[in-house]
N, C-alpha and C positions, 0 to 999 in steps of 0.2 A: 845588411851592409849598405844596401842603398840608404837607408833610413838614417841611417848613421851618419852618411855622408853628408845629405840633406840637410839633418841636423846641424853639422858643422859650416856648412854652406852658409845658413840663416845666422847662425849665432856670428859668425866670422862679418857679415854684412851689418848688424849690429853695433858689432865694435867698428865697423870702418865708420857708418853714420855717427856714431858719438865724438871718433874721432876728426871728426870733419868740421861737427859745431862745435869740439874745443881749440882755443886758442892762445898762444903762446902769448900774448898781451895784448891786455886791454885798454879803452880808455873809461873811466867812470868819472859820471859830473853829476853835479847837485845844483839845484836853486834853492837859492835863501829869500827867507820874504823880509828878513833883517839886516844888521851886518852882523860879521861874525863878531865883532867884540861888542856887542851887547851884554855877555856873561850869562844869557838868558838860553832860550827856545833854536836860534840859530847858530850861536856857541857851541852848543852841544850835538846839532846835529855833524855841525863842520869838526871835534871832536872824534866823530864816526868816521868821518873820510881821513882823519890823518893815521886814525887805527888800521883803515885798508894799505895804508901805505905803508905804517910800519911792519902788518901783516905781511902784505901780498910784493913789497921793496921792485924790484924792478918787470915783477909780472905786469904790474897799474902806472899809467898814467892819470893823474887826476886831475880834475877844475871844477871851477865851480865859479859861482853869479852869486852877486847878494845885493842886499835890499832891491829886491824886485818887487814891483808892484801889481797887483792881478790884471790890472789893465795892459801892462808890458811884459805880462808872462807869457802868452802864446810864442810872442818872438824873441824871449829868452830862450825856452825851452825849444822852439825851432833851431835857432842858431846852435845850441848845442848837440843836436842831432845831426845838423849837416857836417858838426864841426868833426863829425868820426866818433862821439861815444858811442858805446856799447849799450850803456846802461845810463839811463838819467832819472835821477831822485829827484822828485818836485815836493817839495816841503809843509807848503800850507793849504790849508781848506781850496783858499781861492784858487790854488793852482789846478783844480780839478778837471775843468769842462777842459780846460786849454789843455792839459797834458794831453786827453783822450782825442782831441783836435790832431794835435801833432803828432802823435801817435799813429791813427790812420793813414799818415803821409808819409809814414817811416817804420813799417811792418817786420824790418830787418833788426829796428833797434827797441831796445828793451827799454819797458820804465816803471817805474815805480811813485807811488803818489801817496804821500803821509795824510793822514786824517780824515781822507775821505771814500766815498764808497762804488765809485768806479771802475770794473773793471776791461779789459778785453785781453784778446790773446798775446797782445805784448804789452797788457799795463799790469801790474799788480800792484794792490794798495798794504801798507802796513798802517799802525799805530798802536798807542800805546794805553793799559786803561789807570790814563791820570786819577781817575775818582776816586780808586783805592788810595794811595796815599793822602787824598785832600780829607777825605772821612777820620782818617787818625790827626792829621791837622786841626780837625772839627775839636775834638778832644781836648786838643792840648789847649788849644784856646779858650774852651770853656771852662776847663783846669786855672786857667792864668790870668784873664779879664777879671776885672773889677767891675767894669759898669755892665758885662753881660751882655754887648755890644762889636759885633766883629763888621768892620769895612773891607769890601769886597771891590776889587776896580778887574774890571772885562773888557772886556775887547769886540766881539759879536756875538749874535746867541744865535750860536749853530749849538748843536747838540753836546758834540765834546766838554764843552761850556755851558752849557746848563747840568748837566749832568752834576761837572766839577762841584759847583755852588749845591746842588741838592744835596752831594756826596758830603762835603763840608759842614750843611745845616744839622745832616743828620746826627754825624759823628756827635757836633756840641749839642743838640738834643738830647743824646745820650745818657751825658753827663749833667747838661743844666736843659731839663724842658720848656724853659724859658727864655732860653737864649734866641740873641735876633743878631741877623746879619742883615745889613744896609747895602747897595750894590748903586755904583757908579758905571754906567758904561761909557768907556773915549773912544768907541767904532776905529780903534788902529791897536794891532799887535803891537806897536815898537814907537811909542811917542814918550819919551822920558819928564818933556813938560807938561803934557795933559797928564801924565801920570802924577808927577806929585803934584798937581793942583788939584785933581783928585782924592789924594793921601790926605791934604790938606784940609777938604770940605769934608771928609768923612769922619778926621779927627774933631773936627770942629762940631760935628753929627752926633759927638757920645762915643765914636765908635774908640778903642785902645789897643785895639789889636788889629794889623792889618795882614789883606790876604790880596793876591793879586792871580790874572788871569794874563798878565803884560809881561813882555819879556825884557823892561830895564831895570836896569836895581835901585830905581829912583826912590818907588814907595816903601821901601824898605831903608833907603836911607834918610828918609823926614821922619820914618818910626822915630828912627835914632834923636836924628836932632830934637825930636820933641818926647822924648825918652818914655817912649811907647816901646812895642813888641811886633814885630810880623812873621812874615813868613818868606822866603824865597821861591824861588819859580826857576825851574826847570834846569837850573846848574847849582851847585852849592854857592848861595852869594855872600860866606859869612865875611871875608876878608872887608867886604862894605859898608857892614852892619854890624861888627862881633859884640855888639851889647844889644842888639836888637834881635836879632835873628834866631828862631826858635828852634826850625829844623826849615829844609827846604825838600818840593815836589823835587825831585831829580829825575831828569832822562836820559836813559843808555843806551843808544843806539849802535856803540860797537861791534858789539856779536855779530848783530843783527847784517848791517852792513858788509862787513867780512866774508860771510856768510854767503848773501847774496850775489857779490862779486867772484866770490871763488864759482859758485852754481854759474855763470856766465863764465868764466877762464873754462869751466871744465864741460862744458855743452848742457847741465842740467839745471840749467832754470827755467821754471814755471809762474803762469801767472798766478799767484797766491791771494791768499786776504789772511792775516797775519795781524791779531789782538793781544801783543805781549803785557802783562803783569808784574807783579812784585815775584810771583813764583817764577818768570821766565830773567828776572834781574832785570828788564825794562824798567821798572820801576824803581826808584829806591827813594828811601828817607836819607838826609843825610842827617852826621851826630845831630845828637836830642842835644840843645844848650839854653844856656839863658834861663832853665827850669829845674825844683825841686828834684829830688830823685823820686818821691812818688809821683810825680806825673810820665818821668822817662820810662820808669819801670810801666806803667800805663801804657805806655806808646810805644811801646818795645813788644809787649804782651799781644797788643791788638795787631801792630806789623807783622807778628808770627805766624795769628791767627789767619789772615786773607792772605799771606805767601803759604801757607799750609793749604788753603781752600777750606779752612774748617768753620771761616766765617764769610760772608759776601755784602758787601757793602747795603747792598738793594735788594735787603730782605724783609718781604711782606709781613705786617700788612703796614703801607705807608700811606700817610696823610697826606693830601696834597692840599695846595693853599688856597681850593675853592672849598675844602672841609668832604671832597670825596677821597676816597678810600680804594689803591690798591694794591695787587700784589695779594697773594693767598700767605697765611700766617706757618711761618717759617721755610717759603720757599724764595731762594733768587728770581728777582725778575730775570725773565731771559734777554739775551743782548738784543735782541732787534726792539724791545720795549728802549733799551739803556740808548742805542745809537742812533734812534730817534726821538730822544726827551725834549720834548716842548715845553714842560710845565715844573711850577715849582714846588716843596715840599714847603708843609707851615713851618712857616714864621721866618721866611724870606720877605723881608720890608721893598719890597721892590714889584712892579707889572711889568710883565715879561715883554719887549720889544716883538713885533710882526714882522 
């Protein structure tokens, strides 16, 4: 009986702690390193917050900051800490060292950092694995060019991003072993005139089909005007492009966010690290358009395959562009090879920035 009682003692204490760290409303805020109508990378995250809202309605208060720049993130993401959130999403690479800054300053409030690999007891990182989708893009493009030629415009070569570009090379390797992709870097996420003057020099380069690492829908709209083919980035941008536009990377951060928020209303959130895919719906193609239906049926086929796990983007053995060799033959690289790719895969026309 004593035992019993015990029992109930412990487990009754339990519930009281969980209900102590839940709470009746919260506030959640995000940093954009864009603006939200870019259509792109910050569209879609900010997308994610208005899902919590329509989810979670008078449980969440929300806010958020946009076009922030790394150098004025620490006292973005400061200010939103003191300002009483719960939870603060910090969005881009760069917001990394600063989250985990301000973080230590604020042990009560939760955060979350997209893209990159930092964690502690109040930070947890997510992201998503963009490569998979750019690898079926690889396809479609080497499916559809004529000169065999894809223009590439980037942003910085962190890993997320090199990776993308290997994923893409490989995919049109696939189909054409011959195929070369040419790479512009404009060192900024969200510059819409470096970007199409980018587009620009790359069409001008041979290249007819363009592929972007940016989040405006610039180089996708000079495709048009100069009645080329691309690709989109990170939201559906056909409404920009609808004769250009092949399919686009698409990010889903709904779930995910939702998710996370509710795990804060209800006392059980942890610091995670969280690599969503096409199997987790993070990822999506949007419609295949602009192309034959053997190549949709192609890209329909292969999206099946890496949402099933039956195939893996970064499967050995791979060339790389000094002509060494790796990855063992038929297995996935593992991820800490993928989240930290330095190097390129052949016949990327481009030396990779230090």
């Amino acid at each position: 009986m004593k035992k019993w009682s015990a029992l109930v003692a412990i487990l009754a204490l339990g519930l009281t702690a969980a209900a102590a760290n839940a709470a009746d409303k919260i506030k959640a805020c995000w940093v954009y390193v864009g603006p939200v109508g870019d259509f792109g990378y910050s569209y879609q995250h900010d997308q994610g917050r208005k899902a919590v809202e329509k989810e979670l309605g008078d449980k969440v208060e929300t806010k958020f900051l946009e076009n922030v720049v790394e150098a004025d993130s620490e006292r973005a993401i400061e200010r939103l800490a003191r300002d009483g959130c719960a939870i603060v999403f910090t969005t881009s690479y760069g917001f990394m060292d600063p989250t985990i800054k301000v973080a230590a300053k604020y042990p009560d409030v939760k955060f979350e950092h997209a893209t990159g690999y930092k964690k502690a007891d109040n930070v947890a990182i997510y992201n998503a694995r963009f490569y998979e989708g750019r690898y079926v893009m690889g396809q479609i493009a080497a499916k559809m060019s004529k000169t065999g030629i894809a223009g590439y415009i980037v942003s910085f070569p962190i890993p997320e991003v090199v990776s993308g570009i290997n994923a893409f090379m490989l995919g049109a390797q696939s189909v054409n072993p011959d195929f070369k992709v040419k790479i512009v870097w404009v060192k900024s996420w969200y510059d819409p005139g470096l970007e199409a003057d980018a587009a620009k020099v790359l069409f001008g380069q041979g290249a007819d089909i363009m592929v972007q690492h940016t989040d405006s829908t610039a180089p996708l709209q000079i495709a048009q005007e100069q009645g080329k083919l691309g690709f989109g980035q990170s939201s559906d941008m056909i409404k920009f492009a609808p004769k250009a536009q092949l399919t686009s990377n698409t990010d889903d951060w709904n779930a995910y966010y939702v998710g996370r928020v509710k795990a804060v209303l209800d006392g059980t959130w942890k610091s995670e690290d969280t690599w969503g895919g096409m199997d987790t719906g993070m990822v999506l193609l949007s419609p295949f358009t602009n192309m034959p239906d053997d190549v949709k049926a192609m890209a329909e086929e292969t999206s099946a395959k890496i949402k099933s796990k039956e195939f893996h983007t970064f499967t050995g053995p791979i060339t790389k562009q000094d002509g060494t060799v790796v990855g063992e033959a038929g297995k996935a690289l593992p991820d800490g090879d993928i989240l930290g790719m330095n190097w390129y895969v052949k016949g990327v026309d481009d030396q990779l920035p230090q």
